[in-house]
C-alpha positions in Angstrom: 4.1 -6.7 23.8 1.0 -4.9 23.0 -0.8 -4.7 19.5 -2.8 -1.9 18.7 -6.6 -3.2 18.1 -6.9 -2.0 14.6 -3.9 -3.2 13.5 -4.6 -6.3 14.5 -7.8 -6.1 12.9 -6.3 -5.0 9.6 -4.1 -8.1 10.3 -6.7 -10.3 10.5 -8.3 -8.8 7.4 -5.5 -9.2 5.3 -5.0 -13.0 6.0 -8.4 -13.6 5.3 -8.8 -11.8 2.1 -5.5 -13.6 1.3 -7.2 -17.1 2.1 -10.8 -16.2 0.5 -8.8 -15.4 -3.0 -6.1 -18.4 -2.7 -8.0 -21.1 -1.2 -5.3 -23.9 -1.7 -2.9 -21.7 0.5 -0.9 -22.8 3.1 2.0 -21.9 5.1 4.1 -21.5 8.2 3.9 -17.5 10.3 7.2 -16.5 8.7 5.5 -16.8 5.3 2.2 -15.5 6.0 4.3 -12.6 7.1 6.5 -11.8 4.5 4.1 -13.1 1.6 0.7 -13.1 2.7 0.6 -9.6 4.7 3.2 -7.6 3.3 2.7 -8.2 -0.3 -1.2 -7.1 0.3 -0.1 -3.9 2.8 2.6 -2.8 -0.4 -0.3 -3.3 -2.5 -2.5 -1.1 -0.6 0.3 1.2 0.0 1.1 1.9 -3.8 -3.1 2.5 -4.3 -3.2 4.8 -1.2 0.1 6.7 -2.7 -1.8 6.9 -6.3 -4.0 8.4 -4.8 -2.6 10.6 -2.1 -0.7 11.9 -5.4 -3.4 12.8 -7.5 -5.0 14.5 -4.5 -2.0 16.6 -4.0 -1.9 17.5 -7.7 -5.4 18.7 -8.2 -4.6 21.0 -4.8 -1.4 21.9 -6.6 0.8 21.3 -3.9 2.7 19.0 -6.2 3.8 18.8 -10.2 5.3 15.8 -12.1 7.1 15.6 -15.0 7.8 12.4 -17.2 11.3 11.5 -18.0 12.7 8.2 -19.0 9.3 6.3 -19.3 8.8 7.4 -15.1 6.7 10.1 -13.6 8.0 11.9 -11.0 6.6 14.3 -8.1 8.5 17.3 -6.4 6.8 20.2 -5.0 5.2 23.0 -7.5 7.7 25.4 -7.7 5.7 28.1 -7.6 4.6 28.2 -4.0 
């Protein structure tokens, strides 16, 4: 099976930004996985959406509206 190079760069990355910030860390590849990768890739994932968002509302290719204490995006009705 072959890896692409930057995602195994970013992989790399992530594992060591998780180390440098929790130094007493340890644990087997199944939880390095699910808690040390994917909880930093959904983290960058919800900052790259805020902002992909706010990028598509200043365009005005997107509106939200607030209901229930939640914001939510749809496409600006008037295109």
């Amino acid at each position: 099976m072959s890896i692409s190079y930057h995602y195994q760069t970013d992989v790399v990355l992530l594992i060591k930004n998780y180390l440098l910030e929790h130094p007493q860390c340890e644990d087997t590849i199944y939880g390095i996985t699910e808690w040390w990768v994917k909880q930093q890739k959904f983290a960058d994932s919800l900052t790259a959406v805020d902002n992909a968002l706010s990028i598509l509302t200043v365009q005005g290719d997107i509106s939200s509206v607030k209901r229930n204490n939640k914001t939510y995006y749809r496409l600006t009705r008037n295109q």
